[in-house]
N, C-alpha and C positions, 0 to 999 in steps of 0.2 A: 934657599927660601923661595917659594911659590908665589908668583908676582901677578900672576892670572892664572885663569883654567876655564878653557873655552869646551863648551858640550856641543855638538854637532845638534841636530833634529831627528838622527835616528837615534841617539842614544840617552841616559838618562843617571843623574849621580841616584845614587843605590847605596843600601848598605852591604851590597852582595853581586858579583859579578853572575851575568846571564840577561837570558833572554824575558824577557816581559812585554804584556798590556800596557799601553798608554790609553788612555781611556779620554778622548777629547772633549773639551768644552767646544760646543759650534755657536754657543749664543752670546758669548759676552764681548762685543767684538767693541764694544767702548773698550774694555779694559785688556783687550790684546790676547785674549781667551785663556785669561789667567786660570782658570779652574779645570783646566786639563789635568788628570792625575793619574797615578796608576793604583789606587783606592778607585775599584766600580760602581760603589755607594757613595760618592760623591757628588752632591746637588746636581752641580752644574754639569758634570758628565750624565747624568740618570735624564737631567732634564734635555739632552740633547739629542737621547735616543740610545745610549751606551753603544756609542761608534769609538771600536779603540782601534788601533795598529802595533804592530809589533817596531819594539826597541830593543835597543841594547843597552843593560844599567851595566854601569863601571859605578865602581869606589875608587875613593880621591888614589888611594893606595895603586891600584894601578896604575891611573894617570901618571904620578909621580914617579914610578918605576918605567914607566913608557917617555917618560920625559927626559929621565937621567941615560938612557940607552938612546936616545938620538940625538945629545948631545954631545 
């Protein structure tokens, strides 16, 4: 049973392992710049300026399989 599942900053849960856009929120810094996304038509990324950086998305399915191999 999976008791956590911590995502680093360069990576991102996905419904598909690879590489992607994180597309950041810079203005909502009350709310901890929740509107980061990796959708480039999103508000709060568009209104930022479309500043993204490159990620790496995992699905849980990995994690778990990386989890059970270094245990």
């Amino acid at each position: 049973m999976l008791k956590w599942a911590q995502f680093f900053t360069e990576t991102v849960g996905a419904g598909v392992d690879g590489d992607l856009s994180l597309f950041l929120d810079t203005i909502n810094e009350e709310q901890h710049f929740w509107g980061s996304s990796i959708v480039s038509s999103h508000k709060d990324s568009q209104a930022s300026g479309g500043v993204s950086v490159p990620v790496t998305a995992v699905t849980m399915s990995t994690i778990f399989k990386t989890k059970m191999r270094s245990t």
